[in-house]
N, C-alpha and C positions, 0 to 999 in steps of 0.2 A: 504493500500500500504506500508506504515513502517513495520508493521509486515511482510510480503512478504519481502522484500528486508533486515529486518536484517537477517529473520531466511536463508536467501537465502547467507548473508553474511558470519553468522554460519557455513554450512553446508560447503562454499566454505575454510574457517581459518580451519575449526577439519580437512578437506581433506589435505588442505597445511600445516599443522603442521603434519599430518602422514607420509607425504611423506618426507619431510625435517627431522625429526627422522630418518626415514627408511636412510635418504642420513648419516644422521650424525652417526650412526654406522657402516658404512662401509667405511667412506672418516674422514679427519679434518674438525673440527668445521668451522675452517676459511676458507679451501676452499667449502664447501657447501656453508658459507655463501658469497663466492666471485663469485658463480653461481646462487644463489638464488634473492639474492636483484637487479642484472643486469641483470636476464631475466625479472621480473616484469618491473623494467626501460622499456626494449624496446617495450614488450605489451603497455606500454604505450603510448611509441613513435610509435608508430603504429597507435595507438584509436587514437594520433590527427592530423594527417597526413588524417583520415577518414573526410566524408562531414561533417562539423559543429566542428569537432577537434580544429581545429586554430582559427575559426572566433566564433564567438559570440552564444548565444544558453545555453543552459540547460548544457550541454556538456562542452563547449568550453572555453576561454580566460576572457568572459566577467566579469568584477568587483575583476579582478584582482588589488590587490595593493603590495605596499613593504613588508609590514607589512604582508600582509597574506604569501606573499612568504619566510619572515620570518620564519612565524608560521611551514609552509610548511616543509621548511627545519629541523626544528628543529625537527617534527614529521618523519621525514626520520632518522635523527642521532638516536631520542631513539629508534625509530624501531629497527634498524640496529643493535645497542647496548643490545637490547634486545633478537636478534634472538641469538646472542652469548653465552648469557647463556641460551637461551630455549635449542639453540641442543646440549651445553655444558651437558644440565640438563639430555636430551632425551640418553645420551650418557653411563649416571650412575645409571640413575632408567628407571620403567618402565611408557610406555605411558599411561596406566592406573592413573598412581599416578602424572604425570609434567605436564600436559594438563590439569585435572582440580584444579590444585591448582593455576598453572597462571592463569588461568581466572580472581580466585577468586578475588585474587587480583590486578589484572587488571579491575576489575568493581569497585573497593572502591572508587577509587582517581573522574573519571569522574563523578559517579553518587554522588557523594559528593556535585562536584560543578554544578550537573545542581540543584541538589535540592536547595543550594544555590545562585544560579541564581534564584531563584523562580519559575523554572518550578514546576508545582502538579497534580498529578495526580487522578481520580476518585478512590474510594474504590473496584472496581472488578480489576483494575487494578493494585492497591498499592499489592493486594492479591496474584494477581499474580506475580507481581515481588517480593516478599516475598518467595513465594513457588519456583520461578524458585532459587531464592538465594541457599535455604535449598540443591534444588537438585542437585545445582555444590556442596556445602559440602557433599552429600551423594556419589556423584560420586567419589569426590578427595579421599574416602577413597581406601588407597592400598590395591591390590591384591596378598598376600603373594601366591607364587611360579611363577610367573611369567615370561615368560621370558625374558632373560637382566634384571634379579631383581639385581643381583649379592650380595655384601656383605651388610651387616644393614650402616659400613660408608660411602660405594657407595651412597646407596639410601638417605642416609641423606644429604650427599653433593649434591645429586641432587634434591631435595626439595628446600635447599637453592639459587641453580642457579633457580628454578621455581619462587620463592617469587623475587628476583631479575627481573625475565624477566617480570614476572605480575606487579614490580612497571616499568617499561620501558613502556611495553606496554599499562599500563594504561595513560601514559603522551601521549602516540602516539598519544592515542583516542582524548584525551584534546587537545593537538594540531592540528592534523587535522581537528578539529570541528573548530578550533581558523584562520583557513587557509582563511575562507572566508565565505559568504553566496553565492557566486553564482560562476560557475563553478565548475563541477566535474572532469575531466580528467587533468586539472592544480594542483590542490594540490597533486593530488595522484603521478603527474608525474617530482614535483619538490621534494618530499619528497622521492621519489625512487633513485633520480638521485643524493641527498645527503647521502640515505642507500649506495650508490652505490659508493660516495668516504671511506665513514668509510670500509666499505668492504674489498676495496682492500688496502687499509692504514693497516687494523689489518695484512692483508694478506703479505705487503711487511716489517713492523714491527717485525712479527714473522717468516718472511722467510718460508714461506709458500707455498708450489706445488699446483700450480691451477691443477683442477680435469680432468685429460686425456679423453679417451674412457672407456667408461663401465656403466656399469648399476647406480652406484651413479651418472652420469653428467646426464644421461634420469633423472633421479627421482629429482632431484635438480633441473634441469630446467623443470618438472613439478610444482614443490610446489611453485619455483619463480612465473611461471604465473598464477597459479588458484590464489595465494594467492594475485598479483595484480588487481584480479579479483574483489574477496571478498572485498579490499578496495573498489574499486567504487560502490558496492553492500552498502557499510557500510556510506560512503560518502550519499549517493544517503538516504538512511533512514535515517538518521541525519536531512538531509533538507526535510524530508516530515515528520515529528512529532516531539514529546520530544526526544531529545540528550537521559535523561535518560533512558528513554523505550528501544531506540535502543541498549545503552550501554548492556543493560541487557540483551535482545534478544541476541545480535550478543554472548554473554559471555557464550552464551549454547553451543560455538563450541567441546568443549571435549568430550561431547556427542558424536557426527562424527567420533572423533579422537580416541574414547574408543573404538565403534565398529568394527573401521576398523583395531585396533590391535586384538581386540578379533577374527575376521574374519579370518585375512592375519595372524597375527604373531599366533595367537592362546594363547592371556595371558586371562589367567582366570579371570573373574568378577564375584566378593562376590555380596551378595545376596540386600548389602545396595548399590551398584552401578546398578543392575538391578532397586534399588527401586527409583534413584536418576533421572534413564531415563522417568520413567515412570509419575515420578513427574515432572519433568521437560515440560512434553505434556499435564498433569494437569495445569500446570503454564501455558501453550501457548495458553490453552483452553479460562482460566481464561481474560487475556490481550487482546485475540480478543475478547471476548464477553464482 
């Protein structure tokens, strides 16, 4: 069931990081992100509003403390801070090369500290999280001619907003694991609802046009809700195994994210990003067996 629910997590972050890029090159960074993090909020506020939402359950309120609503929060602010330089990054290079470099480094910081927590894991499993590692480095590598490659100091500044959002988003991880052990729709809905003051803070800070009618406010408020989605997908396998596994699992989402530029935008994938996919479902083989 971990495996299921992170690669299920995966699939739903590489979707909502395509579409949030797709918003970010046609809108401001700061207004996708003032449509993004507040449509995931009210998915939210919707799932608890649903039977077992508010009251107690798997789902619900139960075992809630200060302290996790803390953690909560705080996992809402680096999200939030982090989506800034993700479509800052998706803005100057291409989704081929800012999707899996965050990852990468968005798995370092968590899987750090579940190992040092003393989680451990079997030998077909260490193997495959090893090989799934390799395959985010074979993917992150870039696809010269791409398009939106633009110039070599474009793409280099946008690397650098990727290693920035991948350290944000790996604290997200950390903190949201740190929000609680029981209740899923509480932590995801009080860490949204903190994305969701940084948002409009960066937005009224930089005097910033929230995003009218047009195809960037659909695509932005798609990526906000799948991507609240994948949180509780991410939540939800954290509490059914090792923290570490899932960290890793869920960090195959650029996978997702590479395909569906190669699809939709049409950027070319070298031969060690085909080879990076294909390891990567060597890695997944490896970890469920």
């Amino acid at each position: 069931m971990e495996t299921v629910l992170a690669l299920a997590a995966a699939a739903l972050y590489g979707s909502a990081d395509f579409l949030g890029g797709t918003a970010s090159r046609r809108a401001s960074t700061f207004a996708v992100l003032a449509v993004t993090v507040p449509a995931g909020a009210a998915v939210m506020l919707v799932a608890m509003l649903l039977p077992g939402g508010l009251s107690g359950g798997e789902l619900g309120w139960a075992g809630m403390t200060w302290a996790g609503a803390g953690w909560a929060a705080a996992a809402g602010t680096c999200g939030a801070l982090g989506l800034v330089a993700f479509y800052a990054a998706f803005a100057a290079a291409p989704m081929s090369v800012v999707a899996p470099v965050t990852a990468l480094v968005s798995t370092v910081l968590p899987v750090g500290a579940a190992f040092a927590d003393g989680e451990r894991m079997g030998p077909s499993v260490i193997a495959g999280v090893l090989v799934c590692v390799v395959a985010v480095v074979l993917v992150s590598a870039g696809s010269p001619g791409s398009a939106g490659e633009g110039m070599p100091s474009a793409r280099l500044r946008g690397v650098a907003y990727a290693v920035a959002a991948g350290l944000a988003f790996g604290l997200f991880f950390l903190f949201l694991r740190d929000a609680g052990t029981a209740g899923v729709i509480w932590p995801v809905a009080l860490s949204r609802a903190a994305g969701t003051v940084i948002a409009l803070a960066c937005c009224a800070m930089t005097r910033t046009r929230l995003l009218g009618r047009g195809d960037a406010l659909g695509i932005a408020l798609a990526s906000g809700t799948v991507d609240a989605l994948a949180n509780v997908c991410y939540v939800l396998a954290t509490r059914a195994g090792l923290f570490g596994l899932a960290v890793v699992l869920t960090s195959l989402y650029p996978g997702v994210t590479v395909l569906l530029a190669r699809i939709v935008l049409g950027e070319r994938m070298r031969w060690v990003q085909r080879a990076g996919l294909l390891l990567a479902g060597a890695g997944i083989i490896l970890v469920t067996g």
